[in-house]
N, C-alpha and C positions, 0 to 999 in steps of 0.2 A: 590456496586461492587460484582461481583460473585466466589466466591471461588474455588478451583477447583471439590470442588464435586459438588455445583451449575453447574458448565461448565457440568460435565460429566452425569449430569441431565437432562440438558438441549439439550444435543449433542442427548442423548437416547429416546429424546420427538419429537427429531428433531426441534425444535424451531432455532438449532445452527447446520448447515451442513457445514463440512469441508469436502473437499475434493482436494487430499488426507490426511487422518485423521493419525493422529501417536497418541498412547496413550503416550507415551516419551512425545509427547510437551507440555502437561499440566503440569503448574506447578502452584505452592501456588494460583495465583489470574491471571494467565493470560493464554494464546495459543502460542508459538512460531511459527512464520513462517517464510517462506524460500525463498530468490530470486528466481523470475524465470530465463528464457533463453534470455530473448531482454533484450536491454537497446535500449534509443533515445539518443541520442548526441544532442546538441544542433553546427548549423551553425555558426561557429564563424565566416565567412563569411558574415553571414545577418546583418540586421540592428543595429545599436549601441544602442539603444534606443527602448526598448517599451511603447510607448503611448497607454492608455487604450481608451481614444477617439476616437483614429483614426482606420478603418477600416484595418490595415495594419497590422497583424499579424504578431510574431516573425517569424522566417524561422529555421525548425528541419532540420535536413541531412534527407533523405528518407532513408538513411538507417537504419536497427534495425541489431545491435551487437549480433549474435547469441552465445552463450553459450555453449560448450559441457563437457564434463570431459579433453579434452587436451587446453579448452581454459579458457583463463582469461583475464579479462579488467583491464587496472590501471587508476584507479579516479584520474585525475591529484589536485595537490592541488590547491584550492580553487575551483574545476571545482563541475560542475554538470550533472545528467544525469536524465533521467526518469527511474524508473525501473518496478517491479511487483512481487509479490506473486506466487509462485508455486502454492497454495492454493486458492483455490473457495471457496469464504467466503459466507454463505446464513443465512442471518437471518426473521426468516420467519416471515413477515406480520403482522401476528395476534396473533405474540408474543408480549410482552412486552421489548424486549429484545433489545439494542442499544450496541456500543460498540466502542472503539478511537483503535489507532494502535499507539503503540511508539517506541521510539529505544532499542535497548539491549543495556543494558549496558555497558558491553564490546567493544563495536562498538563508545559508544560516548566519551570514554574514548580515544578512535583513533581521537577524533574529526570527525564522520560520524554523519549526523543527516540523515532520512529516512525520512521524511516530514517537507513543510515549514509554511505551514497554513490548510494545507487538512486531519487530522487527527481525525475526527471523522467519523462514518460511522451510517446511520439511520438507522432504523427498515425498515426491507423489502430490504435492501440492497442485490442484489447478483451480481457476478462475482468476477475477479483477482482483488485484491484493486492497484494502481496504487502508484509508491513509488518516493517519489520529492527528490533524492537524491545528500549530499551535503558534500562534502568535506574540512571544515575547517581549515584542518589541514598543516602547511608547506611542508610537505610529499606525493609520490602516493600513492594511498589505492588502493591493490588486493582487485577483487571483484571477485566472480564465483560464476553458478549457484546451487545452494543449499544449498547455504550459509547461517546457521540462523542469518537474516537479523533483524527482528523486534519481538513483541508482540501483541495480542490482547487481551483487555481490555475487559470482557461485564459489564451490566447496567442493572439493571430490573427497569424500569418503573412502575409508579406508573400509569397508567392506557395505553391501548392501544394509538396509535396512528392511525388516523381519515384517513389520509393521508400518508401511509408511500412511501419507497422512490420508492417501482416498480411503484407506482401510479407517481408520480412527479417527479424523478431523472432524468435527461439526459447523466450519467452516468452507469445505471444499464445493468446486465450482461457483461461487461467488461472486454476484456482478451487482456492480452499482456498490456506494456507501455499504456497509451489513453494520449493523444497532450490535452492542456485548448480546452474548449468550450465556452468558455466564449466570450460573442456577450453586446458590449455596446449599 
């Protein structure tokens, strides 16, 4: 795992591009970053059931919840929502460098988790990383836009990877909320 003078090593080799970069967000071992402006709601109207077999995808609202400094969303409890990173995360290629996103602590202490299984991110990753947000808690949880939301984690790699993820990702450069892709 990389320290924060590894990160601020690494930010200055470019191997690690954030943008936009705050020197505040580096702390001991990790990056903090920030909701962005959308959220997806999910259609409590669609189907009851998602079957991974069947071609029949869940149903989002078409709408994206925009965000400003007079607005706020309240996460009902138990609800969920898609979110994002204000932050454009680049981890370059032909570094060595990998890196997960978790929640801030403070936030899971609310009972908020910020991802349900998609919290790693590969070598060669870029764009908004995409946030599976979940509200455990009995309570609404206030959410707004720049909100520090989560962290990230990096990794150096004990050698390059062959493959990284602009080569193979079906996610990469990503901005705003992004809906599953996933095709059985």
């Amino acid at each position: 795992m990389l320290s924060d003078y590894d990160i601020m090593e690494e930010i200055n080799l470019q191997n690690i591009i954030l943008n936009p970069y705050n020197f505040d967000d580096i702390k001991p071992a990790s990056y903090d970053v920030h909701l962005g402006g959308k959220l997806l709601i999910p259609n409590l109207d669609g189907p009851a059931r998602f079957d991974p077999a069947s071609d029949e995808q869940p149903l989002l609202q078409d709408k994206l919840y925009p965000y400003d400094s007079g607005y706020q969303y309240w996460l009902p409890p138990h609800g969920v929502a898609l979110g994002h990173t204000q932050e454009i995360l680049t981890l370059h290629p032909d570094a060595t460098i990998a890196a997960d996103i978790a929640g801030c602590s403070s936030l899971g202490r609310w009972w908020l988790a910020v991802h349900m299984t998609a919290g790693f991110i590969d070598p060669g990753w870029s764009g908004q990383l995409t946030l599976e947000l979940f509200n455990a808690s009995p309570w609404w949880l206030r959410l707004w836009e720049g909100m520090r939301i989560a962290q990230l984690r990096f990794y150096r790699m004990n050698t390059m990877s062959t493959r990284p993820y602009n080569v193979v990702g079906h996610y990469y450069n990503s901005t705003g909320p992004v809906e599953s892709r996933y095709k059985p």
